[in-house]
C-alpha positions as semicolon CSV with decimal commas, in nm:
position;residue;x (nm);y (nm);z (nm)
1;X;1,422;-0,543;2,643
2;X;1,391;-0,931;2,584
3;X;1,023;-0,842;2,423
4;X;1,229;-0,622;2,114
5;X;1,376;-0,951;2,063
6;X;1,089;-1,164;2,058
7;X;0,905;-0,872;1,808
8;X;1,200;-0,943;1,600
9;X;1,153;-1,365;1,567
10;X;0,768;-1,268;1,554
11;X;0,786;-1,020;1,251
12;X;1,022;-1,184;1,053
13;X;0,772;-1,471;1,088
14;X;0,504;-1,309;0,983
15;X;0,472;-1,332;0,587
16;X;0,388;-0,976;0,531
17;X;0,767;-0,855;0,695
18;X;1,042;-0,977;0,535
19;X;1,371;-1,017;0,760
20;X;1,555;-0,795;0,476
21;X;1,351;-0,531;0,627
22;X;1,279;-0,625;1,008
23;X;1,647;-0,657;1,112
24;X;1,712;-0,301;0,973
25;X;1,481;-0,181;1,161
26;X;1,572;-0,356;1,482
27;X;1,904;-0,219;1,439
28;X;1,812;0,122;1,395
29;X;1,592;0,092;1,680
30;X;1,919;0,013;1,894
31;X;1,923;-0,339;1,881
32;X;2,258;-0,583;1,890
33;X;2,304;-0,724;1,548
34;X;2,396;-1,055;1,621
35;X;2,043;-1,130;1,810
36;X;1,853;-0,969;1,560
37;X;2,030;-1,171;1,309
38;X;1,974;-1,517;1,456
39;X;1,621;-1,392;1,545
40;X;1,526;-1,294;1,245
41;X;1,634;-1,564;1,010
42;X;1,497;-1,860;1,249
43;X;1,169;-1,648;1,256
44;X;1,144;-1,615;0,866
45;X;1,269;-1,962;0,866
46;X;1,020;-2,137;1,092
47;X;0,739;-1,977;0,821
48;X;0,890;-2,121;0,552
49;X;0,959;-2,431;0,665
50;X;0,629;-2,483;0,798
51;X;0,479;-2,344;0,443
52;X;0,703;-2,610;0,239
53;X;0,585;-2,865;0,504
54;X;0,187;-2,795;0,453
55;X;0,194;-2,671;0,083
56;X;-0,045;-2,913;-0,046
57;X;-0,293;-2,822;0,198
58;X;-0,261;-2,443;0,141
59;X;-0,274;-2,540;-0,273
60;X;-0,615;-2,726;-0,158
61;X;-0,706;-2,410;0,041
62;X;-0,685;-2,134;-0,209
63;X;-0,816;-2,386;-0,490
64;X;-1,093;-2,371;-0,313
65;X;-1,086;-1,980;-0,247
66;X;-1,094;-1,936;-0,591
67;X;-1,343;-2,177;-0,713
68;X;-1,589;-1,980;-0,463
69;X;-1,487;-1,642;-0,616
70;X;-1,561;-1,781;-0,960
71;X;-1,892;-1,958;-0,890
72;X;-1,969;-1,605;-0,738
73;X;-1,822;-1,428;-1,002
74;X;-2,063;-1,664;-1,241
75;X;-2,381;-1,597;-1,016
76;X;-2,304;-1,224;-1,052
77;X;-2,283;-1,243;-1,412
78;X;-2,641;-1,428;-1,465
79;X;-2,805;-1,175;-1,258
80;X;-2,729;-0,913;-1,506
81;X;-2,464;-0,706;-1,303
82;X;-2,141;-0,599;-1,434
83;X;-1,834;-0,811;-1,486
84;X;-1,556;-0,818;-1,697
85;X;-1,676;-1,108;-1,918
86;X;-1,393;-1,353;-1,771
87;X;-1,434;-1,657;-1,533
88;X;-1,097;-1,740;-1,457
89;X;-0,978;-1,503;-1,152
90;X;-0,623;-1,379;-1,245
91;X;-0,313;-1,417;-1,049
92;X;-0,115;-1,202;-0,883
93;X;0,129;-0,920;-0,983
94;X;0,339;-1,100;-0,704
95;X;0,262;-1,415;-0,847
96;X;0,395;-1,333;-1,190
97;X;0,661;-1,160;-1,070
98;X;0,777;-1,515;-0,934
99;X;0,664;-1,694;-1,252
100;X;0,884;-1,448;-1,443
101;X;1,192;-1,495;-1,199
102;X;1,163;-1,852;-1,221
103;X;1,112;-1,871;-1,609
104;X;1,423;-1,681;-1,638
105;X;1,636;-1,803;-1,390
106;X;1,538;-2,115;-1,259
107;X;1,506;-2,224;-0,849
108;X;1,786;-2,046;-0,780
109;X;1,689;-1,734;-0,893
110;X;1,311;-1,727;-0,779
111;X;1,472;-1,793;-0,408
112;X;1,789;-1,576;-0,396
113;X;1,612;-1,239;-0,581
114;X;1,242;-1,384;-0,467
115;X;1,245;-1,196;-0,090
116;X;1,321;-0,886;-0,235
117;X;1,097;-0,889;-0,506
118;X;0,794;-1,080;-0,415
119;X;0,868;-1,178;-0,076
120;X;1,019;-1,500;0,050
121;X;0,708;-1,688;0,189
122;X;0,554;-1,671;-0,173
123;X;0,915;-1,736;-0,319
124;X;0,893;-2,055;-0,131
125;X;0,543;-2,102;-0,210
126;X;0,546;-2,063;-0,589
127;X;0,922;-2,301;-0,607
128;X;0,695;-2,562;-0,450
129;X;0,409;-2,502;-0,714
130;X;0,625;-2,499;-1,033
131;X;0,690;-2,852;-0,973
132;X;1,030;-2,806;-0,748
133;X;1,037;-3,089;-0,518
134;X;1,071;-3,009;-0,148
135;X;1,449;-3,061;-0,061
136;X;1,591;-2,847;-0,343
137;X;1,345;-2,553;-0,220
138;X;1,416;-2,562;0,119
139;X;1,795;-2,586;0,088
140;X;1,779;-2,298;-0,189
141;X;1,486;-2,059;0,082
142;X;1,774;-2,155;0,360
143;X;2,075;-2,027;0,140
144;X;1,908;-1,727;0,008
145;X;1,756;-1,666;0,374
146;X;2,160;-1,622;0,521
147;X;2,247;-1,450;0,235
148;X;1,978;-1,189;0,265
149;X;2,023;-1,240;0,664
150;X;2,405;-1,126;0,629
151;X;2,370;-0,853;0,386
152;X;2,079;-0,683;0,592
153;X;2,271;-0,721;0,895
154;X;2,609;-0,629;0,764
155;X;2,487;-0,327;0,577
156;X;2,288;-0,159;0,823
157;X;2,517;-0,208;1,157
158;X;2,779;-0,078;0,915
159;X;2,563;0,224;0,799
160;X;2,450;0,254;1,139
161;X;2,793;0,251;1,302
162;X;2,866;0,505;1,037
163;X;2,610;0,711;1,031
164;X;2,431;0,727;1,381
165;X;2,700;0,584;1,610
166;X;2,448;0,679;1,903
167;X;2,133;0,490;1,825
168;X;2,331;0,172;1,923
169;X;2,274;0,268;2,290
170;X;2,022;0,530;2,258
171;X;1,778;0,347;1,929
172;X;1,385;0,411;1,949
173;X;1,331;0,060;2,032
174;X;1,539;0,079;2,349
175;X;1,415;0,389;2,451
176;X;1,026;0,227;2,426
177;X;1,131;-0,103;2,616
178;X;1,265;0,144;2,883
């Protein structure tokens, strides 16, 4: 049973899962709230932190990532194959999603709507590389983090209790860990 936990703090870590959807689904597998709660925000937490933390060397990283795509992008083009007649690789959907969200509504708004719309690793990311200094992205990724942490929590437990009173001692994840 204590590895469901652990899954919990690992997933939310992992930048892909989002807590908003990892603790709803630990507490419809049959998982106590509270836990999954605590879990799951210092697991998304410990990513983000560690992403504010490093930023300039992931901005190095993916610099370089995309110089190489465009010097291969410009080799391709010489050679005669296809291409769309551009050099600059675009950015994201994700990523203008967050330029969009910040544009409009500032910090704040990029991390409190941010890790529902583009996720909250590249919320953090994309605060950090609009020019917002470390301290005022980290406490706004910590606030939005709770608030997302008590609305999953409070919503689903509530649904769940509602809905499915029985997968609180008879969820899919505790029947697995069995």
């Amino acid at each position: 049973m204590l590895i469901s936990y652990f899954l919990v703090f690992l997933l939310a870590a992992v930048p892909l899962f989002e807590l908003v959807t990892v603790i709803p689904l630990a507490i419809i597998g049959g998982l106590s709230p509270i836990p999954v709660a605590i879990l799951g925000f210092l697991g998304n937490l410990l990513t983000i932190l560690l992403l504010i933390l490093f930023v300039d060397k992931i901005k190095l990283l993916l610099k370089t990532r995309k110089q190489k795509r465009v010097a291969v992008t410009e080799v391709e083009g010489m050679e005669g194959e296809h291409t769309n007649g551009t050099h600059a690789v675009q950015d994201s959907k994700k990523q203008k999603r967050a330029r969009v969200l910040f544009d409009k509504y500032g910090l704040p708004g990029l991390t409190i709507f941010g890790p529902l719309l583009v996720g909250s690793h590249i919320s953090a990311f994309m605060g950090m590389s609009f020019g917002s200094s470390r301290g005022l992205v980290t406490g706004w990724m910590i606030a939005s983090l709770v608030i997302w942490t008590v609305v999953a929590t409070v919503l689903t437990n509530s649904g769940v209790s509602f809905l499915a009173p029985d997968l609180k001692e008879n969820g899919f994840l505790i029947r697995i860990f069995k």
